[in-house]
Structures are given as C-alpha cells and as structure tokens.
N, C-alpha and C positions, 0 to 999 in steps of 0.2 A: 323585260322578260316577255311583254307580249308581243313582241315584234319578232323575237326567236321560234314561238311558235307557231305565229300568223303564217311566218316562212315556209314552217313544212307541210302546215294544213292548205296553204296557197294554191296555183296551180304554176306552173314552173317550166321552165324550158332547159329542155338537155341536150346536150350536144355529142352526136353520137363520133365517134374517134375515126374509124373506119371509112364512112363518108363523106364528115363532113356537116351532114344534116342536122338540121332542127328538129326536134320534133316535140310537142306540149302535150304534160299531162295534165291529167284534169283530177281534183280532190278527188279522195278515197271519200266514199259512201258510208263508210262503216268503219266502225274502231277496231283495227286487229293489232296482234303483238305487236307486230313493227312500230306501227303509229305510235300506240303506246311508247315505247322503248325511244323513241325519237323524240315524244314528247318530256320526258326525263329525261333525258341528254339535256335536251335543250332548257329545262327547268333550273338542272345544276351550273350548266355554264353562264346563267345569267344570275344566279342567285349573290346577293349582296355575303363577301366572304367576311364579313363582321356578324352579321346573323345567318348562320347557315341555317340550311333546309333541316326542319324539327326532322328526325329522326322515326318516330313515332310517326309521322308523316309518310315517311318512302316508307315504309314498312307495309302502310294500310295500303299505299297504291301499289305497290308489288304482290299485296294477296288480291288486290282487284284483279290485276292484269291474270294470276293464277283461276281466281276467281270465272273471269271472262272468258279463259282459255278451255275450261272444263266447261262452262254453257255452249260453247260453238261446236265442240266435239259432242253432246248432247244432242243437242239440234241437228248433226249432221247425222246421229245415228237415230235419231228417230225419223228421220224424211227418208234414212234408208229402209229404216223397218216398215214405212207408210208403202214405198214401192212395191216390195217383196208382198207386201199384203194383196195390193190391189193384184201385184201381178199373179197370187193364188187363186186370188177368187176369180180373174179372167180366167185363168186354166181349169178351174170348176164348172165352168159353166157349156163345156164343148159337151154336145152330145144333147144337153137342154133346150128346153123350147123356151125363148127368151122372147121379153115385149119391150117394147122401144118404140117413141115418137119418129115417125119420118119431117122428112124437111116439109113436107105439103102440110103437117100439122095432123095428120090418120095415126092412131094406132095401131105397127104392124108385129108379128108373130113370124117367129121362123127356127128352127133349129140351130144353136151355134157351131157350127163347123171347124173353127180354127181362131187364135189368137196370135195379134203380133204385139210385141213388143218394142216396135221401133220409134215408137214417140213416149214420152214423160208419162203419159194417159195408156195403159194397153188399149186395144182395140180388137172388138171381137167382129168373126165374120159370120157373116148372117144371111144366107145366100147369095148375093152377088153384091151385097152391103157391107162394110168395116164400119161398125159402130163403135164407138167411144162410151171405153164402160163405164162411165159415168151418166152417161145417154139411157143407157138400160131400166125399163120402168118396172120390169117382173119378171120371175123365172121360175117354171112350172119344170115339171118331171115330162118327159117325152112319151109322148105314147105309141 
C-alpha cells in the first residue's frame, strides 16, 4: 500500500498527447480534495481483500475530507473579508492628513489624495507618493 501512495504524492512525468512532450510535476504542497480522494482510491486497491478496510475507518476519513473542505472555504472567506477591510479603511482615509515613515527614515505628513487597489496591500497616495497602507503611522482629521 505504501508504494500506491508514494506514487501520487511523488513527482511524475506526463506525457502530453498533442505534442508529444514531457513535462514534470512537482508535489502538491497542501492536502486538497483530490489528493485526498486519490489517496483512498489508492488505499482500497491495495487493501488485503481478506481483511477489508474497517468501515468505521472510511467513514472518519470522509468527514475529514468534508471536515478539510469547510476549513479551506473559511479561510478563503475570511482573507476575503481581510481585503475588503483593508480596502475600506484605505478609502477612509482620502481627504486625511496621514503620517508614514519615508524610505530616508523622516516622518512625513501629507493629505491622502487617492487609493489604488492594484496590489494585494491598497496603496494610498500622498502627494507624489503611493504609500503602502500598512506603511501608514497616523491619521489626523485635515485641517
């Protein structure tokens, strides 16, 4: 049996139809359904048919797999709700007089004017600066 699963956790060479070519994958990083579902396949077809696989057994790893499948869909909604956050409080802050470290290492001031959303991080603009709002050291009311 441990040779069935070494197999799919392995890294593997496929052979694409169309061209011809090789091409290698390299391990999965992380356990998702598939793996899962691969690595039960490959459980049952190696399993001695005088002692089958406890019952009781595939049961627990089927609500894992259900288990695993509602923590990834979590996690995917909370890193979305993390964005949505940061990208309100970047939109909060246009119009404020914001404080942020420059690259010389001064504490500078300046009105934020605009926010983009083009990167993972928003980034607010600060006169002729796009600071990284997590850069951001204070934020006063403009006067």
């Amino acid at each position: 049996m441990t040779n069935a699963i070494d197999a799919i956790v392995a890294n593997s060479s496929v052979t694409v139809p169309a061209t011809g070519t090789t091409a290698t994958t390299s391990p999965k990083q992380k356990m998702d359904g598939e793996m899962f579902l691969q690595l039960l396949v490959a459980q049952l077809r190696a399993q001695d048919p005088s002692s089958p696989m406890d019952t009781n057994a595939m049961m627990s790893q089927t609500a894992q797999l259900a288990s695993m499948e509602q923590l990834t869909t979590m996690s995917n909604l909370t890193q979305e709700s993390f964005s949505l956050q940061m990208r309100m409080a970047a939109s909060n802050l246009i119009g404020k007089e914001v404080g942020y470290i420059d690259t010389d290492g001064t504490e500078k001031k300046g009105i934020a004017t605009a926010v983009s959303f083009a990167n993972s991080v928003p980034t607010v603009t600060i006169g002729d600066k796009s600071i990284r709002l997590d850069a951001i050291s204070g934020v006063t009311t403009a006067s």
